[in-house]
N, C-alpha and C positions, 0 to 999 in steps of 0.2 A: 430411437429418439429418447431424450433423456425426461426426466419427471420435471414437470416446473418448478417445484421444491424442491427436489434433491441440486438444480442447479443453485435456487437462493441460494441454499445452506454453506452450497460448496463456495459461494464467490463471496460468504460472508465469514467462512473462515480463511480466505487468503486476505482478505480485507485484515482481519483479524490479524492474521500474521504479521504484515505489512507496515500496519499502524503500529505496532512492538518496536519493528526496525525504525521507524519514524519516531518514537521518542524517545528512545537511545541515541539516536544521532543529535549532533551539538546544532545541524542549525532550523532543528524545529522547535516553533515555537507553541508552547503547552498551552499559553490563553488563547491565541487565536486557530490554534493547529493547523499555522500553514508554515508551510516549508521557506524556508529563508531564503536558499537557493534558488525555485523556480517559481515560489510566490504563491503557489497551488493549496488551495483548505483541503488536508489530507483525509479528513474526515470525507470527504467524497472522491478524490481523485483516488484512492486506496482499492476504491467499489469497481471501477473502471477496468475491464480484463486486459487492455491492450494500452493502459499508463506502463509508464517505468518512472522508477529514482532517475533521477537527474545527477546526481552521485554514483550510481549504479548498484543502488544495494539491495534492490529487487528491480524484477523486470516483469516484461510484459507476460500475462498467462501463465507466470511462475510461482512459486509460493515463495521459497527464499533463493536467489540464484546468486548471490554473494555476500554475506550475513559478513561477514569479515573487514569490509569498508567501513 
């Protein structure tokens, strides 16, 4: 069983990662940080293990699984 912390830390840095991919991509939006595409506040759906890009440029329980979109 994992430590409760050590899971934060870890789903707080693929959030991290995530959110990178999210504003390099052209259709998120920086004032309101939601995705233009699927309209989602990425500031939260980022946190979520089992979201994905709607683009495909992360996926579910991944950290980057196509950084290249």
């Amino acid at each position: 069983m994992t430590n409760l912390g050590e899971n934060i830390q870890h789903r707080k840095e693929i959030a991290k990662e995530r959110m990178l991919i999210c504003m390099e991509c052209e259709k998120y939006n920086n004032i309101t940080t939601q995705c233009k595409e699927c309209g989602c506040v990425m500031l939260f759906k980022t946190f979520l293990p089992n979201s994905t890009c709607p683009l495909n440029k992360w996926g579910a329980n991944t950290e980057n699984t196509n950084k290249d979109n």
